[in-house]
N, C-alpha and C positions, 0 to 999 in steps of 0.2 A: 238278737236277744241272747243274754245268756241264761244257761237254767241248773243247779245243783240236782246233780244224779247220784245213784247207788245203785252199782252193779249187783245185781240179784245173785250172782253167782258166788262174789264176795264178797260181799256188802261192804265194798272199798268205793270211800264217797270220790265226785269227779263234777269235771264240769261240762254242761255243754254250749256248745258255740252256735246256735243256730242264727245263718245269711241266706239273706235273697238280696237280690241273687246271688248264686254260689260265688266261692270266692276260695277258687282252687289254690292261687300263687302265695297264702299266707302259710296253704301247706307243703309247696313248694321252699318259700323261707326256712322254713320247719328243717324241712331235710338236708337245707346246707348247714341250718347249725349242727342236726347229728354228724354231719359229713366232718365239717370243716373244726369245729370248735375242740379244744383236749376236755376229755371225761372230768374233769375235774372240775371245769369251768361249766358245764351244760346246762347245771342247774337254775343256773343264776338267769336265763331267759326262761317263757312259758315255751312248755312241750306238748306238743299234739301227738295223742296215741294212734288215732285213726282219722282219718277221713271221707266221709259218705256227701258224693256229690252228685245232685239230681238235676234234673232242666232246670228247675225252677228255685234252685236252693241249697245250700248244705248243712251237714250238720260235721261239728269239731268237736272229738272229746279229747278233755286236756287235763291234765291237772287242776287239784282244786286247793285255793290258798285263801284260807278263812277268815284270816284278820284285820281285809282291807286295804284300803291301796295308802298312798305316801299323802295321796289330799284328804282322807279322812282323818289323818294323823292330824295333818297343819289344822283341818277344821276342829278337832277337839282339843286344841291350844287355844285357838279361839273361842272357846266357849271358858276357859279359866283367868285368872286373875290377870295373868304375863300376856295373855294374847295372840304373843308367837310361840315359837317354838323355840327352846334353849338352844344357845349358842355351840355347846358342844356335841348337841345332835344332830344340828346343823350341818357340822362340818364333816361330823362321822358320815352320815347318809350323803355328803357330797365326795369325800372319801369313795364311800360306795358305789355311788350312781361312775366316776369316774373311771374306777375300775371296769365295770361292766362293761362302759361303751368302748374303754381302750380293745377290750377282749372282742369287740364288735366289729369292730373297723378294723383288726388284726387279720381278719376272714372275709375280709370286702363288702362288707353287707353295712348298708347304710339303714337306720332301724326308719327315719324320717317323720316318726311319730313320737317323741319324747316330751313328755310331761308327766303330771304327780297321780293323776289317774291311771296313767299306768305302769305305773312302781307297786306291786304287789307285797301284801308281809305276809309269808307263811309260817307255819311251824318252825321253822327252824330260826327263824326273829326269834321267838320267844324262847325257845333254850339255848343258844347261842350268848358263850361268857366271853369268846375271844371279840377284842377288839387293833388286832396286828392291821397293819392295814392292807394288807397283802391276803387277808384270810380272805375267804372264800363260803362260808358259814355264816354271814348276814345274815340272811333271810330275806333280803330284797328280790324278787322277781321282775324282772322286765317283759311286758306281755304286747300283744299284740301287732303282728308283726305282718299285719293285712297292708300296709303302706309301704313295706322295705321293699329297698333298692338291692337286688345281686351287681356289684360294679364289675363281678367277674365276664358278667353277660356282654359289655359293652368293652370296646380298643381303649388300651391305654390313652389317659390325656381326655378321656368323655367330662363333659361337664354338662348341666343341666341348665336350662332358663326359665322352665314352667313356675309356676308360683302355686302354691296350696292353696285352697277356696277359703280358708278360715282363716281372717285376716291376722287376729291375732297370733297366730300362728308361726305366719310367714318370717323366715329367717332376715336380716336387714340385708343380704344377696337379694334376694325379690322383692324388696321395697325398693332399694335402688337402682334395679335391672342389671345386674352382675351376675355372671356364671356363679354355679354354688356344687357342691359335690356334697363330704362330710358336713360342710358347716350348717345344715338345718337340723344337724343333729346338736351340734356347737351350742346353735341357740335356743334349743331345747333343754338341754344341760343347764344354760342359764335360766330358762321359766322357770324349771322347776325348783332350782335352789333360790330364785329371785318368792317363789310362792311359799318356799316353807321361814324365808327370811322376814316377810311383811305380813304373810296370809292374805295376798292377791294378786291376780295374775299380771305380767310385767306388762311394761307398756315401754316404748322408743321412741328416742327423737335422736335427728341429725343435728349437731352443733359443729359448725363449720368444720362438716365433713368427718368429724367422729359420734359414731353410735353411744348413745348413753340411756341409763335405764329413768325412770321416775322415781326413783327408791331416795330417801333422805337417808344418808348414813352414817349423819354426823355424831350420835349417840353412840352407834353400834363398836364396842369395845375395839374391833378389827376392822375398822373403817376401809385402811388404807388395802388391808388383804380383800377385802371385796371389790372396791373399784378395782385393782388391778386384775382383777379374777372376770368381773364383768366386760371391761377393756380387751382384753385376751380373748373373748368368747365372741364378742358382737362386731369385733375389728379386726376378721381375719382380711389381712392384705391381697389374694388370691387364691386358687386351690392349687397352689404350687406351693402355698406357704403358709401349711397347716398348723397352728400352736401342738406342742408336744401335751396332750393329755396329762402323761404320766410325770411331766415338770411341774404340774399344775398340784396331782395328788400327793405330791411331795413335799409340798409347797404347805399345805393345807394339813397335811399326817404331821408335820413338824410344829406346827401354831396348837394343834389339837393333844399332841400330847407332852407338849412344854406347858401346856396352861390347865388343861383340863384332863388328866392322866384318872387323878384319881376321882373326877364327880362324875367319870361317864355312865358307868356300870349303874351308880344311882340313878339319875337320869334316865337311864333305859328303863330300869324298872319298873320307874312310876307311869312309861309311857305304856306297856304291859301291861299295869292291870286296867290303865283306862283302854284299851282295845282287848282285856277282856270283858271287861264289862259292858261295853260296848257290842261284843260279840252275843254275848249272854241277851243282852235287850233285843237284838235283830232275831234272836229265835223264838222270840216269846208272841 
């Protein structure tokens, strides 16, 4: 459970993370990113100030990020005319999410939990004017890091065979019974841009031997930049032969601001005030 607190001492709001049972290694995570990550980058995962661990339980206080995660966003597209979410938001926050995980896997930490719930927007979403795609001033948070992998723990060349309980989940490594490392982050990467692209969780099939998603993409203006993006993500050859991330946000930085340079800043906007409004109903 989590619960919003206000430290009495400076009535600076936070959050808390209460597990049963305890669950020490998410604040073990915790302190490789303070360790491993550069200052500049640190914000962009959630941070654990303290932790209090009991036989039977802990509790996390963390940072508190007010405006919801990246599926409350997709779901209030879905509640308007379009249904999805604009194309050049789309590709901003995959911009983003890309960034982040390159910054993740730079420091050996596999996050193993990626999806739209937990992609946080805080504060700094909503005053945030730069859209370089290098910045670092998103506002997206990546939280929950009770599932990551330290790879520094394990000898070079470790690969995994376990498969996640949530079937949906599971990377197409574990559907096929192939070693996996990075890549069920890979295929996280794609849930979550496959869920702000349709507004529903993706779904896989093998066709003679290639992964492909249920998405119809024959409208979507950038047809041919998403299958190849989905291709890239669900078709890693092995874990010796990881797609480059950052060829990908390149790839995506250059469609986004050849076509959509100037409607993006709009587009934010209006997604701003419906999560504030939003924000505003949750308190009442």
């Amino acid at each position: 459970m989590v619960y919003q607190a206000t430290d009495p001492m400076t009535s600076e709001k936070m959050v808390l993370k209460v597990q049963k049972p305890a669950n020490p290694w998410e604040f073990y995570i915790n302190t490789c990113l303070d360790d491993r990550l550069q200052p500049a980058v640190r914000h962009l995962f959630c941070s654990i100030r303290s932790a209090h661990l009991f036989h039977n339980g802990s509790v996390m206080l963390g940072e508190l990020h007010n405006y919801g995660t990246l599926l409350n966003a997709v779901n209030i597209y879905r509640t308007l005319s379009d249904k999805v979410m604009p194309q050049p938001l789309i590709l901003y926050f995959t911009v983003c999410i890309l960034h982040m995980v390159e910054q993740l896997h730079s420091v050996h930490v596999i996050h193993a939990d990626i999806k739209p719930d937990n992609f946080m927007l805080g504060e700094r979403f909503l005053e945030n004017k730069c859209f370089d795609s290098d910045s670092v001033d998103h506002g997206l948070v990546l939280i929950d890091l009770g599932q990551s992998i330290d790879m520094q723990l394990f000898p070079e060349g470790t690969a995994f065979t376990a498969r996640c309980l949530t079937s949906g989940f599971q990377c197409t490594e574990m559907l096929s019974g192939k070693p996996w490392t990075y890549q069920t982050d890979y295929f996280g990467i794609a849930g979550t841009v496959y869920c702000m692209l349709f507004g529903t969780y993706m779904q896989v099939t093998n066709e003679g031997g290639v992964w492909k998603t249920n998405g119809v993409f024959r409208r979507n203006p950038h047809s041919d930049l998403w299958l190849e993006f989905f291709d890239t993500l669900l078709n890693v050859p092995d874990c010796g032969s990881l797609p480059s991330l950052r060829s990908l946000r390149c790839r995506l930085t250059s469609v986004l601001q050849q076509n959509y340079s100037s409607k993006l800043a709009t587009m934010k906007s209006r997604l701003v005030i419906k999560l504030l409004e939003n924000h505003r109903a949750a308190r009442r």
